[in-house]
C-alpha angles and dihedrals in degrees: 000000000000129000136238091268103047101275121138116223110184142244115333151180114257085236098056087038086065107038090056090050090056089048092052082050086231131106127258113236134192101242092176120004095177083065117107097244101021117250116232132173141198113242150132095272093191086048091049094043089051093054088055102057086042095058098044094051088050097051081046095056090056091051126085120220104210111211129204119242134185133228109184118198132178122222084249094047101150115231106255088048086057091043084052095043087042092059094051092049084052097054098045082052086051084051097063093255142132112251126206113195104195129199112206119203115208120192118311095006090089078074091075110041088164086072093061095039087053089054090043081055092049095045085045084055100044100049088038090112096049109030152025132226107269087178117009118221119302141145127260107186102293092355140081110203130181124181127213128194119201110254103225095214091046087045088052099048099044087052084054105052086048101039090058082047089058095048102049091052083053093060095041087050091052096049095056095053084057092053094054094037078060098043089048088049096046084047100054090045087055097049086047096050 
């Protein structure tokens, strides 16, 4: 048995367990039952049973749960439709998730595999600088499906090209609206002199 402040005080009945706990005005709870004897201590088991939650929803808020999304093509996908679908794809990588990208085969088009392994090459080629292939190209009944998983180091670096890039049109920005706050304020002294 231990007490509430870490001391342990030795091998007890149940009924004297319990009767200190009740003096102490706390409950007597079971810490590890496989133990031979079994270990209990005296403690606020709603107080106890609070920390807990607490910590578990704090060590859930630092997790991320990576989802899976799906991005369908067609072998005849046009090529503003993949550069949509492809940005898309981009920003749930940037997001931290999976992505499927999925060819559908309808009708006749199973005919001609090379055309969706042609799009699967082109999708490969456009996330390469964000992700790796989780599940390379294969076929699922109608379908030919790949899976790519952000790579944290490609994802980085990438933020952090672009987000210099970012920056540096801010301040350009910025510095051309001084420069026509001060045009606009060279013109109205003049128009007062």
């Amino acid at each position: 048995m231990v007490a509430p402040d870490g001391e342990p005080l030795g091998i007890l009945p149940i009924a004297d367990a319990v009767a200190r706990a009740a003096g102490y005005a706390l409950d007597l709870v079971e810490v590890a039952p496989s133990a031979d004897p079994p270990v209990c201590r005296i403690m606020d088991y709603g107080k106890f049973k609070y920390e807990k939650s607490k910590k578990a929803k704090e060590a859930k808020k630092k997790q991320h749960v990576m989802h899976l999304k799906e991005i369908k093509f067609h072998p005849k996908t046009d090529d503003h439709d993949f550069d949509f679908k492809m940005d898309h794809a981009r920003k749930f990588l940037l997001k931290g998730d999976r992505v499927k990208a999925t060819i559908v085969f309808r009708g006749r088009e199973i005919t001609h595999i090379e055309f969706g392994k042609q799009m699967i090459e082109r999708v490969d080629a456009v996330l390469a600088d964000l992700a790796q292939i989780e599940m390379a190209a294969k076929m699922e009944g109608r379908n030919m499906i790949s899976i790519y998983v952000p790579d944290k180091a490609k994802v980085r670096e990438y933020t952090r090209k672009h987000g210099i890039d970012e920056k540096k049109k801010a301040e350009e920005e910025e510095a051309e609206d001084i420069d026509i706050n001060a045009d606009v304020e060279d013109d109205a002294a003049e128009t007062e002199d």
